[in-house]
DRENPAKOL-364751 format. One record per residue (C-alpha): residue number from 0; x, y, z. Coordinates in nm, 3 decimals, decimal comma. Example, Ala and Ser with C-alpha at 12.3 -4.5 7.8 and 13.67 -1.06 7.14 Angstrom:
BEGIN
{padren 0 {1,230 -0,450 0,780}}
{padren 1 {1,367 -0,106 0,714}}
END
This chain:
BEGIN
{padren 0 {1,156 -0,247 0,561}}
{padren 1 {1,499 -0,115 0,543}}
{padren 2 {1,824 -0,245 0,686}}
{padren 3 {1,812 0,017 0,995}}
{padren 4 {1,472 -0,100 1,111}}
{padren 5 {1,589 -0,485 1,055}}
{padren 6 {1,915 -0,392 1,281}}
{padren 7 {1,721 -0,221 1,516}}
{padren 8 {1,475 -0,502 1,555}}
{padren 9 {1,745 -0,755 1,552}}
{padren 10 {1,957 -0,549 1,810}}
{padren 11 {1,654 -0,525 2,043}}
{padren 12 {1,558 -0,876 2,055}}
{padren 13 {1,928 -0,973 2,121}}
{padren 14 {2,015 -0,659 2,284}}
{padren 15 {2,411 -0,708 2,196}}
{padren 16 {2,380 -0,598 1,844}}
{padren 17 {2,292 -0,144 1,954}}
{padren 18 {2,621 -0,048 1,819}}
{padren 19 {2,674 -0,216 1,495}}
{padren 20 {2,736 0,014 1,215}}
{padren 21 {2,514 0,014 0,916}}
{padren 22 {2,781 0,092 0,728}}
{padren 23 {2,927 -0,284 0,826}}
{padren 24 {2,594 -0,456 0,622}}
{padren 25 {2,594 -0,218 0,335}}
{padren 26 {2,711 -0,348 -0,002}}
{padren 27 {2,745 0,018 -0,204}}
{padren 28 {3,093 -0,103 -0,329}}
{padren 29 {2,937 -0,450 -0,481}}
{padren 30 {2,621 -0,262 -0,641}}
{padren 31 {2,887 -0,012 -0,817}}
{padren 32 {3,112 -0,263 -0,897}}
{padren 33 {2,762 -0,407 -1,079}}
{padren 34 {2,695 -0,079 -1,214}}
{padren 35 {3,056 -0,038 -1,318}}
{padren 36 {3,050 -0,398 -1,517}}
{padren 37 {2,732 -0,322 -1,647}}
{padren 38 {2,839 -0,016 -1,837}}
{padren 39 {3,153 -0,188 -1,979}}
{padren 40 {2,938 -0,481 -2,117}}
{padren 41 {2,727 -0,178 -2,290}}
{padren 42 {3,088 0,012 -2,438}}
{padren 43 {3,219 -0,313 -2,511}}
{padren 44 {2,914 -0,391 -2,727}}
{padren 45 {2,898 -0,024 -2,880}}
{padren 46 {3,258 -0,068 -2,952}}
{padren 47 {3,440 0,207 -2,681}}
{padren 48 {3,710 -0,062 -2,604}}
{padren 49 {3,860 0,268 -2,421}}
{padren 50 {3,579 0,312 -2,164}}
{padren 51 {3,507 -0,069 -2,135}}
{padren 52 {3,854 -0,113 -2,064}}
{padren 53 {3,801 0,141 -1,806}}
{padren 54 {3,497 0,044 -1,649}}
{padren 55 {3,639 -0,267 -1,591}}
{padren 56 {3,886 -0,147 -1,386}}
{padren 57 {3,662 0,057 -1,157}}
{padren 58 {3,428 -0,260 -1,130}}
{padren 59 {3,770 -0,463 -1,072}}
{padren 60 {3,899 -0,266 -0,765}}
{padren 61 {3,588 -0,160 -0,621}}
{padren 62 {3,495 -0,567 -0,588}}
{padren 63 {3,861 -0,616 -0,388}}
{padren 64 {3,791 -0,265 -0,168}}
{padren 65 {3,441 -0,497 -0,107}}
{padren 66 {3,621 -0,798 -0,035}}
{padren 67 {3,852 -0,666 0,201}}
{padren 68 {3,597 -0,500 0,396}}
{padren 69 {3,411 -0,765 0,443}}
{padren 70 {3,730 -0,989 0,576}}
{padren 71 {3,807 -0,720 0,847}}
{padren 72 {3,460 -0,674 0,969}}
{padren 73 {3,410 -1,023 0,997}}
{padren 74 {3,705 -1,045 1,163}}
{padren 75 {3,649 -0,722 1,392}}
END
């Protein structure tokens, strides 16, 4: 069961819920900022300080692009 048929399910039993955006419960930025960290533990082990360094970045402002979405739509 996906997260559309949960919404849907959810939306019909409280019937206020129709036009919430999956986009709103989708965590795509957190699972690449995993991905991201994930690869710079692997080049920091191999030694590629370079692209460690870097993939620690990405993983770094992807989390606070996360964050921030998830303050406004809990605030919208």
């Amino acid at each position: 069961m996906d997260i559309t048929t949960s919404l849907g399910s959810i939306g019909t039993r409280l019937g206020s819920v129709d036009n919430v955006s999956v986009l709103q419960f989708s965590g795509d930025f957190l699972e690449l900022a995993i991905v991201f960290f994930v690869i710079a533990l692997v080049a920091a082990v191999l030694g590629a300080r370079g692209v460690a360094g870097l993939s620690m970045t990405i993983a770094k402002w992807l989390v606070i692009v996360f964050l921030v979405l998830a303050v406004v739509s809990l605030l919208l």
